[in-house]
matplotlib code that plots the C-alpha trace (Angstrom):
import matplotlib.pyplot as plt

x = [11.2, 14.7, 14.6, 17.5, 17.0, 17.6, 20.8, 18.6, 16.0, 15.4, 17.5, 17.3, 18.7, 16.5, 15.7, 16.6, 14.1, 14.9, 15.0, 11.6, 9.8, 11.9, 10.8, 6.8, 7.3, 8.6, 5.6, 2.8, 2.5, 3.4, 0.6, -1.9, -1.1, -1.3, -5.2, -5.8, -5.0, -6.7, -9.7, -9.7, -8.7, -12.2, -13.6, -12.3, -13.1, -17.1, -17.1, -15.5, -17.2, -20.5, -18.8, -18.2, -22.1, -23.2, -21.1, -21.8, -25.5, -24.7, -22.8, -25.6, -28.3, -25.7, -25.0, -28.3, -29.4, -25.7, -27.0, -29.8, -27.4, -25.2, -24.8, -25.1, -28.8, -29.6, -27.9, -30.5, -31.9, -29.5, -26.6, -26.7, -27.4, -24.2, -22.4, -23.2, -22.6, -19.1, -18.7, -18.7, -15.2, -14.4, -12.1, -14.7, -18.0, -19.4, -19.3, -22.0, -20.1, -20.9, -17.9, -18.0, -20.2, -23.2, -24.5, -22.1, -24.4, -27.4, -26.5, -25.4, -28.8, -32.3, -32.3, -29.0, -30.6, -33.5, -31.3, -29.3, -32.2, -34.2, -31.2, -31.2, -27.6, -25.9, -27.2, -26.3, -23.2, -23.0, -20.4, -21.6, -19.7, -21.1, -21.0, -19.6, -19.9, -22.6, -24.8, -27.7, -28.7, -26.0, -26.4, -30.3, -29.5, -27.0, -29.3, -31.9, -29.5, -28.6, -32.0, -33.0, -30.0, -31.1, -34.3, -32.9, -31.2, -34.8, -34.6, -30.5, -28.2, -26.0, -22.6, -22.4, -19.4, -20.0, -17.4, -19.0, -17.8, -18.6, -19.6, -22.5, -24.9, -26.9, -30.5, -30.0, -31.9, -30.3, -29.6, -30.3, -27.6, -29.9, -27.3, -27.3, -31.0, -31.7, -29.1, -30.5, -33.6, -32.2, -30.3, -32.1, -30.6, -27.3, -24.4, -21.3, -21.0, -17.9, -18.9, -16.1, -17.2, -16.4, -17.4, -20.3, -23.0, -25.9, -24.0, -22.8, -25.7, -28.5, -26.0, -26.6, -30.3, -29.9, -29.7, -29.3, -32.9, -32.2, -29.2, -30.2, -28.1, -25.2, -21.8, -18.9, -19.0, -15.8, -16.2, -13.4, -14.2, -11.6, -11.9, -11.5, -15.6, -16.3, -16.1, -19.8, -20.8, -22.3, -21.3, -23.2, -24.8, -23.8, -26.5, -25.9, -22.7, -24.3, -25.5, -26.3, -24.3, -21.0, -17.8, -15.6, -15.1, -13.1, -13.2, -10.8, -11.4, -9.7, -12.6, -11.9, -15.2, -15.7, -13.0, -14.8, -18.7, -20.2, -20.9, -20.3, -16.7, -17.0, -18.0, -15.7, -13.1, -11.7, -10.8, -9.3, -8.9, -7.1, -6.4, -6.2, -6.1, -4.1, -6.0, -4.7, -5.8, -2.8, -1.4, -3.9, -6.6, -5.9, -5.2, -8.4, -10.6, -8.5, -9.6, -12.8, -12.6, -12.0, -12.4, -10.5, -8.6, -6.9, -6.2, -4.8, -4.2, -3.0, -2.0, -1.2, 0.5, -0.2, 2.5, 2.3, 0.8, -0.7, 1.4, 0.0, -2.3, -0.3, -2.7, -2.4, -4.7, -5.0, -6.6, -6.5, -7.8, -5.5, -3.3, -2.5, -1.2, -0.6, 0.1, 1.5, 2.2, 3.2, 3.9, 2.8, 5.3, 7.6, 5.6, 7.2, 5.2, 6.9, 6.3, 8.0, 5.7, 2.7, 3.4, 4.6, 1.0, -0.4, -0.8, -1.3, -1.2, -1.9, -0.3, 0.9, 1.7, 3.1, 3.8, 5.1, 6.4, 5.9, 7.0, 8.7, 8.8, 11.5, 12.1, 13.2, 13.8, 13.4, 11.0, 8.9, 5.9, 7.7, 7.7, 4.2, 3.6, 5.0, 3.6, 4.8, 5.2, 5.7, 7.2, 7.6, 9.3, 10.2, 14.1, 16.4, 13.5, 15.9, 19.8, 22.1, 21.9, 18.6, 18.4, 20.3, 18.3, 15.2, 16.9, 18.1, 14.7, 12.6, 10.6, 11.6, 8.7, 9.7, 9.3, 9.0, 11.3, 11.2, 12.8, 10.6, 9.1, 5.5, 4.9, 4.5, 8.0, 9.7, 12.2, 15.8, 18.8, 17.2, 16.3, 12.7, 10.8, 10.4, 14.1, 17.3, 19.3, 22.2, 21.0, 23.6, 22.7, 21.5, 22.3, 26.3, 27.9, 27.8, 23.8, 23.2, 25.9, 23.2, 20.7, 23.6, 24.0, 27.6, 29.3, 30.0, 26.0, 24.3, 20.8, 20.6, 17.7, 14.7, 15.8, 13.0, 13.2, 11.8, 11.8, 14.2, 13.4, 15.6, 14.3, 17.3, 21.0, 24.1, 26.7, 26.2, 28.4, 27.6, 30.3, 27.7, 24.7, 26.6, 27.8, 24.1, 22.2, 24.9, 24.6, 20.7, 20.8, 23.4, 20.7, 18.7, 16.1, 16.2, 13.8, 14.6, 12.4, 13.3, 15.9, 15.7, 17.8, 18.3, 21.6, 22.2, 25.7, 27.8, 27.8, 31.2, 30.6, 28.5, 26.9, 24.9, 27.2, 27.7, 23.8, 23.1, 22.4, 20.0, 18.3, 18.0, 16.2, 13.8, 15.3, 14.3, 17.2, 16.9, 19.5, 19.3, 22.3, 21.2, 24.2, 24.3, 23.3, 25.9, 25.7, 27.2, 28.3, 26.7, 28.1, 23.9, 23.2, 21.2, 20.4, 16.3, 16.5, 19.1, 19.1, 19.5, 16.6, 17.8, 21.4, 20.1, 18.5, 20.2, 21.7]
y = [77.7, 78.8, 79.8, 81.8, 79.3, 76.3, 74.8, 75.3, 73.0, 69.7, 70.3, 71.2, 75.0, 77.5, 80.9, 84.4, 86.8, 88.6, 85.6, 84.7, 88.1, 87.3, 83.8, 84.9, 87.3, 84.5, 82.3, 84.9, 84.3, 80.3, 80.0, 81.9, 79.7, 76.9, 77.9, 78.6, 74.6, 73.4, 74.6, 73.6, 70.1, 70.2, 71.6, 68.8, 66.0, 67.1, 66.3, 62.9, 61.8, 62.9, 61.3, 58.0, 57.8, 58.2, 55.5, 53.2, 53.7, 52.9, 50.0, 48.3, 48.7, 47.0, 44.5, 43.2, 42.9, 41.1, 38.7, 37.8, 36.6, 34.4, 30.8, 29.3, 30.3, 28.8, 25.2, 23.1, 21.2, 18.1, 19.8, 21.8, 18.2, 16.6, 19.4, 19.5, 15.5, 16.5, 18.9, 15.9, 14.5, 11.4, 10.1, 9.7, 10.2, 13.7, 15.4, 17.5, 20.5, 23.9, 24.3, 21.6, 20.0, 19.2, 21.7, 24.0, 24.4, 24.9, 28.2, 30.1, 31.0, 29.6, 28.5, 26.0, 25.3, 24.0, 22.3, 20.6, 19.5, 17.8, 16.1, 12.9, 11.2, 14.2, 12.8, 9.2, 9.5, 10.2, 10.7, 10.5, 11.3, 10.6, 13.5, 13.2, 14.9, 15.8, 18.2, 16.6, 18.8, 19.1, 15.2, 15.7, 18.2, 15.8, 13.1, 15.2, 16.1, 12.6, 11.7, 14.5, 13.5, 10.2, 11.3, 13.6, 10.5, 9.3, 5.5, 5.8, 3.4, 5.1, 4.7, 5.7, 5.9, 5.8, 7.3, 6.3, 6.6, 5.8, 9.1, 9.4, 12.6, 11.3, 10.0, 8.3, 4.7, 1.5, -0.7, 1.9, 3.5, 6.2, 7.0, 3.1, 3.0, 6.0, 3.9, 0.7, 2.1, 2.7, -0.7, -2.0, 0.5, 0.0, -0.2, 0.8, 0.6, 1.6, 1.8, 2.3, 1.2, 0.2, -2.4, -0.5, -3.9, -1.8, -0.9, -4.5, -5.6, -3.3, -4.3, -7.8, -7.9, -7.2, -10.6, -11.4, -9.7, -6.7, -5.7, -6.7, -3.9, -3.7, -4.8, -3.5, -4.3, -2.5, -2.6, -1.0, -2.3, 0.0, -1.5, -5.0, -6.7, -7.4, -11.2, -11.4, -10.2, -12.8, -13.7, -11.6, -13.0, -10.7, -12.3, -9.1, -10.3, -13.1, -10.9, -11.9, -9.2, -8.4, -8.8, -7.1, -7.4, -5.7, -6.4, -4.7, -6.1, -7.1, -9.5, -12.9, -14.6, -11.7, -13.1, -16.5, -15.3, -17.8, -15.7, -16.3, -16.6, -17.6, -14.4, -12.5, -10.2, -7.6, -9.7, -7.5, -9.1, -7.6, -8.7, -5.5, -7.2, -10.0, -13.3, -15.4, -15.9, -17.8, -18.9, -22.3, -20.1, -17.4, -20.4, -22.3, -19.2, -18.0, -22.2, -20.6, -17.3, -18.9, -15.6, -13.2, -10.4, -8.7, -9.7, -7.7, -10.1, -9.4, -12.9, -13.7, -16.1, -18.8, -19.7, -23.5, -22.7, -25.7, -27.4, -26.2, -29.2, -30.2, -29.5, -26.5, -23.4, -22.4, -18.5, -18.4, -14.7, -13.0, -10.3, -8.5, -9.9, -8.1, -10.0, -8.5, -10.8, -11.0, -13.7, -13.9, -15.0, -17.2, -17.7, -16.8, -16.7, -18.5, -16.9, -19.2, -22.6, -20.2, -19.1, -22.5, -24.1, -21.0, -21.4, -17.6, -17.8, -14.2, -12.6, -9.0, -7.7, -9.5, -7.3, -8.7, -7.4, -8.9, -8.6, -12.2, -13.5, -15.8, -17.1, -20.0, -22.3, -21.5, -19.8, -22.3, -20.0, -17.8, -20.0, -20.0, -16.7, -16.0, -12.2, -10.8, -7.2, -5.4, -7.6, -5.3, -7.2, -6.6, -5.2, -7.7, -10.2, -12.2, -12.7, -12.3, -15.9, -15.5, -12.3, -13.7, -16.7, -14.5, -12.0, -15.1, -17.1, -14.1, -13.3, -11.2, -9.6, -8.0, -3.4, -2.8, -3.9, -2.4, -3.2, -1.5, -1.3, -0.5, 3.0, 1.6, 0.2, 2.6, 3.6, 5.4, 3.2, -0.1, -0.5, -1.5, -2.9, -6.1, -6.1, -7.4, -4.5, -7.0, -8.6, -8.4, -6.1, -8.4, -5.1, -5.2, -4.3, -8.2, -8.1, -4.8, -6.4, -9.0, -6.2, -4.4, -5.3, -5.9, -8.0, -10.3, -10.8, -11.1, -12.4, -10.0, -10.0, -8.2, -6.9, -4.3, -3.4, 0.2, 1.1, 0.0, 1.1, 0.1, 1.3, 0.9, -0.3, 0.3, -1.6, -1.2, 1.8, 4.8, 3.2, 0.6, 2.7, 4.7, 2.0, 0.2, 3.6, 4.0, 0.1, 0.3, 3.4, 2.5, -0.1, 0.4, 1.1, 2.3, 1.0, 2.4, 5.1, 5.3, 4.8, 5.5, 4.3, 5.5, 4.5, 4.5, 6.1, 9.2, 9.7, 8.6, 10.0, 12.5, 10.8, 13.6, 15.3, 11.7, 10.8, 14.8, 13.6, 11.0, 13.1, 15.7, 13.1, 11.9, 10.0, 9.8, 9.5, 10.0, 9.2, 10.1, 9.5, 8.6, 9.7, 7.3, 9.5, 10.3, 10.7, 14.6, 15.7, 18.8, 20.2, 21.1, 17.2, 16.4, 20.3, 21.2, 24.6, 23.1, 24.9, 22.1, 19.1, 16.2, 16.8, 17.1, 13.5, 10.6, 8.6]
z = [5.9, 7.2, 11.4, 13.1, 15.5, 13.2, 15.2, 18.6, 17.9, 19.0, 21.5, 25.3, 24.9, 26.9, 25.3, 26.6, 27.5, 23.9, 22.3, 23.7, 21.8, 18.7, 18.5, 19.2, 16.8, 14.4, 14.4, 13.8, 10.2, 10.1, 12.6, 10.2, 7.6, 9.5, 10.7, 6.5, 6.0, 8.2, 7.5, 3.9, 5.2, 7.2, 4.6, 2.2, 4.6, 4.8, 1.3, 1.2, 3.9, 2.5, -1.0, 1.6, 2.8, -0.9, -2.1, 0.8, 0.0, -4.0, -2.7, -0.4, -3.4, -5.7, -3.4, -2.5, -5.9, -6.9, -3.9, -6.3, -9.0, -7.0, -8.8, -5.3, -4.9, -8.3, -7.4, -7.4, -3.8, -4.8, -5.3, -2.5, -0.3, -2.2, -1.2, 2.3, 2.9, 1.2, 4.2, 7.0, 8.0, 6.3, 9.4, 11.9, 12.8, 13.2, 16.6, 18.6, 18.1, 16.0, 14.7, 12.5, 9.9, 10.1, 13.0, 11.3, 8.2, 10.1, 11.0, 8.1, 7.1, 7.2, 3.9, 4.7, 8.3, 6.3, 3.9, 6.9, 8.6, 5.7, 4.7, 6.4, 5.1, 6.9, 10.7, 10.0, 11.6, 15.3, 17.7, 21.4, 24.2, 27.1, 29.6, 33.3, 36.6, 38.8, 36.6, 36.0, 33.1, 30.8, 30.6, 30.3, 27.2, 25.7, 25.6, 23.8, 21.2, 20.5, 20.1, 17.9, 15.7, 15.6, 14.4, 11.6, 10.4, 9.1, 7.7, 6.5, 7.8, 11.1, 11.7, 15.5, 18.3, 21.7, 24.8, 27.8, 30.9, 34.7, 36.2, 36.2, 38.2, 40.8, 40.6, 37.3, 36.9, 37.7, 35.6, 32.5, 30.8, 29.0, 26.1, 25.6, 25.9, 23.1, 20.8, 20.8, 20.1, 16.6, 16.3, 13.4, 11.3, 12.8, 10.4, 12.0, 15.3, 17.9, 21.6, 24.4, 27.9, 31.3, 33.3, 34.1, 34.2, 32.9, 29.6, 28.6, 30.1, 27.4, 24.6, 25.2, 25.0, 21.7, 19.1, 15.6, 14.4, 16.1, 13.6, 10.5, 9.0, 10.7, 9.2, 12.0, 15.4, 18.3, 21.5, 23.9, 27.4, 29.6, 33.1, 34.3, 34.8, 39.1, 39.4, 40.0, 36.2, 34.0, 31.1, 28.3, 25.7, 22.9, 20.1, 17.9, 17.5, 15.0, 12.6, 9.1, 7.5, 10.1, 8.2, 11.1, 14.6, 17.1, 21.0, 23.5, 26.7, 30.1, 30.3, 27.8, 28.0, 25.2, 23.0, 23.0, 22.2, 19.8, 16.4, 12.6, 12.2, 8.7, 7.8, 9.2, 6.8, 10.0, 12.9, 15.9, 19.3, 22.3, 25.2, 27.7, 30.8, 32.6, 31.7, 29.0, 25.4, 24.2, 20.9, 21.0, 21.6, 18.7, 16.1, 17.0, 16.6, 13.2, 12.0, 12.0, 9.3, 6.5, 4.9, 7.0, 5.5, 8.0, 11.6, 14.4, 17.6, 21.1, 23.0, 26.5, 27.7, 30.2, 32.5, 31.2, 27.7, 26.2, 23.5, 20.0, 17.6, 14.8, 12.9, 9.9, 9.9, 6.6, 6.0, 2.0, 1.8, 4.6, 3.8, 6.5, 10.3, 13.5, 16.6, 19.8, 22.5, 26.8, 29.1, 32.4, 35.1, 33.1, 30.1, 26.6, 23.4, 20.4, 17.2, 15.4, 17.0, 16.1, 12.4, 11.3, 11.7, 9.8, 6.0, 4.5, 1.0, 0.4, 3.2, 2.3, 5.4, 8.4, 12.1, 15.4, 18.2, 22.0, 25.9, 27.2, 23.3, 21.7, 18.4, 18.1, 14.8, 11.3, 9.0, 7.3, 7.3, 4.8, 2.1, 2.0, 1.9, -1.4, -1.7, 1.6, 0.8, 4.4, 7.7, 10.5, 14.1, 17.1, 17.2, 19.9, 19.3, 16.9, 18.3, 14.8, 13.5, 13.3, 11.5, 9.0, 8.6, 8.2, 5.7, 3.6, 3.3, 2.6, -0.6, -3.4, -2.8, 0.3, 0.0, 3.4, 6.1, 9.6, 13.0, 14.9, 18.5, 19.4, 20.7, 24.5, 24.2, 22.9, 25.8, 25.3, 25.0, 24.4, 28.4, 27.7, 30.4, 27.7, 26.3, 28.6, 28.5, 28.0, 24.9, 22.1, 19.1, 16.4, 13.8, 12.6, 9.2, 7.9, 8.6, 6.6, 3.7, 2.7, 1.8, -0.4, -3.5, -5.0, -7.9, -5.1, -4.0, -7.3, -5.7, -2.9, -0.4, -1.2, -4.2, -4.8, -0.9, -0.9, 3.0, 5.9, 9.1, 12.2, 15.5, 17.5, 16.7, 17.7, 16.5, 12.9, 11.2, 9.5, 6.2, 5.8, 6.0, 3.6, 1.2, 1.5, 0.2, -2.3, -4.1, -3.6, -5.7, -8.1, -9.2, -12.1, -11.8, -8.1, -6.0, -2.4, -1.2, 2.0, 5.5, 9.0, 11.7, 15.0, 16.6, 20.2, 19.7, 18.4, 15.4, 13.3, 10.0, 8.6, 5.2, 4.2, 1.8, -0.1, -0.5, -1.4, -4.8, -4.1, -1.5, -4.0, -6.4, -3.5, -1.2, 2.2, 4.7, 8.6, 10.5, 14.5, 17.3, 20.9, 22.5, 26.3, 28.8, 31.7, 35.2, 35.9, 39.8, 41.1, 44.1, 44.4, 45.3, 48.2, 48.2, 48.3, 46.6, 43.8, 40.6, 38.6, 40.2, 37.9, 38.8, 42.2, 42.1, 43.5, 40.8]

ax = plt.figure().add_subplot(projection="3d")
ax.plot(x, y, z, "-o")
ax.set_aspect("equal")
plt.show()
C-alpha cells in the first residue's frame, strides 16, 4: 500500500490541519479491512483451539493405555531391585537426603516406594551425620530416621559412617551418645565401619564396650578422633578391635594409647595410623608394630618424633606382601626423623609404591632398602628433602622398574616460592640440568635411569632449564617404543624458553606436558601506604 505520506512516517513531523482530514480520510478503508481479518483470525482460532482440546483428549487416552505397555512395568521384582542397588553411589555411603538414592526412589511412585522399602541391600549403607545446635527435635527426628534405616537393612551386612560432633541440645543423657547407642545396637552385623569423633568420653567410651563377639562380621575399622582426650580419660579398651575377620585398620587420633591397642596384627592387610596430635609415635614405634603384620598390604604412617628418639634395633622387619608405603613424618623441638635409618631395617620384597614426605626430616646415607625392593613402580618424596648428591645417588641405585617419579609436597606444605614452614628457605635446589641428564637418554648414557619412566612430576625447582626439560621430553620420546606419559614441573622463575611449539608433535600424540612459572613476588611502593581508605590494601600493608 503506497501513502502520500510515505517520507513522513516514522518520523516526528506534525500534520496540518488539512493534512489531518486527508490522512482520516486515508485510513477509512485499511481500517475496514483490517476489522475483516481479524475476525476470521478469531474465527480461525475457535477452531484450533477446539482442534487443541480434542487432540489433547485423544492424546491422554493414548497415553494412559501406552503406560500399560511400558517394558519397565513388565521387569520382573529382581530386576527392578538390581537396578535400584545400581542407583546407590559407589564412593561412599549413602546419605539421608532425597535427592539421592535410596530415598530418592521411594518417591517416584508407590510401586518403587514399595520396591525401595522391601529391598533390604539398598539400606545397608548409612551415612550419619550427627546434627548440632540447640534444637532438640531435629536431632530427635534424625535419630528416628537412622533407626528406621537400620531396620530396612533387615539381616545384610552394613557399611556405616559416623560425623559426630560435640554440640549437642540440652537435656540429652550423660554418658549416652544416642546416635552411638542406635549403632551399636546393630554391631553384629557390622562390616564396614568409619566413625569421626571428638573427645567427647561418652562416644569412645559406648565404642569400647563393645569386644571381639560383638563384631563378628565386621572387616574395616576408621576412627578419626578430632580433638585432643582431657588428661583424666582412661584408656579404652577397644576389644572390637580384635575381631576375627578385620583386615584393615585406620586410627586418626591426637590421643596415642590408640595407636598401641592390643588387636590381631597378623591379620591385618590396610594399616593406617596417624598421629594428629603432638605426642610421639616414632620410627621404633612404627617398626615394632609393622614386626607384627606379617601380611600387610598397604600402610599409610604418620610418625613423630621424640626430641631424643630412641636408637632403632638392628634387627630387620621384613613385610613380604606389602606393596604400597606412605609415611609422613615431624620432629618436635630438635628432633629429625631419618628416613634412611628407618627404611634400611625394612625388608619389602613386593613394594610397588613407596611415598615420603616430612617436617624436620633428613636423609642421610645411602639406599640399601632399594635393592630389595626390586618391583618399585611409583616413589613419590619430599622436594629439598635430598641436597643434589643425594638425588643422584637415589636416581642411580633405583630399579628399572621405576613409572612414576614425583618430587612432590603434601597439600599442607604446599606454600609459594619454596618458604614452607618445614623447608629452610635457604636450602640449595637439589633440581639442575646434570640431575635431569641422568633420566635422558643419549648415545652417551646407554643404561639410563628408569628406563620405562612414564610420569615425572617436580613440585618445585628452580634452577633446572627449560633446554633440558626440552631435550629430556625430546630423548624419552625418540625412544622406541615411548614410554613417557606424562611431565609437570613448576619452576619458581620466568620462564626462558617457550617449548611448546617443539613438543607440539608429541602433545598431539598424547603427551601430557604442564609446565607452570612462579615468577618471585616483589615488593611495589604506593604512595597509599600507611593510608586507612587505600585503594589498593596489600600495597597498603607494611612490607
Amino acid at each position: 500500500m503506497t501513502s502520500p505520506f510515505a517520507s513522513k512516517l516514522g518520523t516526528n513531523y506534525c500534520p496540518l490541519d488539512e493534512e489531518v482530514l486527508e490522512i482520516q480520510r486515508l485510513l477509512v478503508e485499511p481500517l475496514s479491512r483490517l476489522k475483516g481479518i481479524n475476525d476470521k483470525i478469531a474465527e480461525l482460532q475457535k477452531t484450533v483451539d477446539e482442534l487443541t482440546r480434542e487432540r489433547d483428549s485423544v492424546s491422554t487416552y493414548v497415553e494412559a493405555h501406552k503406560a500399560l505397555l511400558s517394558p519397565l512395568r513388565r521387569l520382573p521384582l529382581d530386576i527392578i531391585q538390581e537396578i535400584f542397588v545400581a542407583c546407590l553411589p559407589t564412593h561412599r555411603n549413602c546419605v539421608m537426603s532425597a535427592v539421592e538414592a535410596p530415598i530418592l526412589l521411594g518417591r517416584i511412585c508407590s510401586l518403587w516406594r514399595t520396591v525401595s522399602l522391601s529391598t533390604p541391600r539398598l539400606w545397608a549403607r548409612l551415612h550419619v551425620a550427627e546434627p548440632g545446635g540447640p534444637r532438640k527435635e531435629k536431632y530427635a527426628q534424625r535419630l528416628a530416621i537412622t533407626q528406621a534405616w537400620l531396620e530396612r537393612s533387615a539381616r545384610c551386612p552394613l557399611s556405616i559412617s559416623l560425623w559426630g560432633t560435640d554440640d549437642h541440645p540440652p537435656g540429652l543423657p550423660d554418658p549416652i551418645n544416642p546416635f552411638l547407642e542406635v549403632l551399636v545396637s546393630s554391631a553384629p552385623r557390622w562390616q564396614h565401619i568409619v566413625l569421626t569423633i571428638t573427645s567427647w568420653a561418652q562416644s569412645l567410651d559406648t565404642v569400647s564396650r563393645l569386644t571381639e563377639h560383638d563384631v563378628p562380621m565386621l572387616e574395616s575399622l576408621e576412627i578419626r578422633q578430632t580433638q585432643r582426650p582431657t588428661p583424666s580419660s582412661q584408656q579404652p579398651s577397644f576389644g572390637l578391635l580384635r575381631g576375627p575377620k578385620i583386615s584393615s585398620v585406620a586410627l586418626t587420633t591426637a590421643d596415642t594409647r590408640l595407636l598401641v591397642l592390643p588387636m590381631q596384627w597378623e591379620n591385618l592387610t590396610s594399616l593406617r595410623l596417624i598421629n594428629s596430635g603432638s605426642d610421639h609415635f616414632t620410627s621404633d614405634a612404627a617398626l615394632k608394630v609393622l614386626s607384627q603384620c606379617i601380611c600387610l598390604r598397604t600402610c599409610h604412617l604418620r610418625l613423630v618424633e621424640a626430641p631424643s628418639p630412641s636408637a632403632l634395633e638392628e634387627s630387620f622387619v621384613e613385610l613380604p606382601h606389602l606393596h604400597s608405603l606412605n609415611i609422613t613424618s615431624r620432629g618436635l623441638g630438635l628432633a629429625f626423623f631419618s628416613p634412611g635409618q628407618m627404611f634400611s631395617r625394612l625388608l619389602l620384597p613386593e613394594l610397588r609404591s613407596l611415598s615420603f614426605s616430612g617436617r624436620n626430616a633428613e636423609y642421610h646415607g645411602s639406599f640399601p632398602f632399594l635393592t630389595v625392593s626390586p618391583k618399585l613402580e611409583h616413589l613419590q618424596l619430599e622436594p629439598n628433602l635430598l641436597n643434589k648428591q643425594l638425588l643422584l645417588d637415589l636416581l642411580s641405585v633405583l630399579p628399572p622398574t621405576i613409572q612414576r617419579l614425583m618430587f612432590i609436597a603434601p597439600p599442607l606444605g604446599r606454600l609459594n616460592v619454596r618458604r614452607r614452614f618445614f623447608v629452610d628457605s635457604h636450602t640449595p635446589d637439589p633440581f639442575e640440568d646434570d640431575v635431569l641428564e641422568v633420566l635422558t637418554p643419549s648415545p652417551d648414557h646407554p643404561t639410563v635411569s628408569c628406563p620405562i619412566l612414564q610420569e615425572l612430576e617436580i613440585d618445585s625447582c628452580e634452577d633446572l632449564s627449560d633446554h633440558a626439560l626440552l631435550h629430556f621430553i625430546k630423548a624419552r620420546m625418540a625412544v622406541q617404543p615411548p614410554t613417557l606419559r606424562r611431565v609437570a614441573i613448576r619452576f619458581e622463575r620466568e620462564r626462558e624458553l617457550d617449548i611448546r611449539s617443539d613438543i607440539q608433535p608429541f602433545l598431539d600424540s598424547g603427551l601430557e606436558v604442564s609446565t607452570r612459572y612462579d615468577k618471585p613476588s616483589v615488593a611495589k611502593f604506593s604512595p597509599w601506604r600507611g593510608v586507612a581508605d587505600s585503594p589498593y590494601l596489600t600495597a597498603a600493608t607494611p612490607s
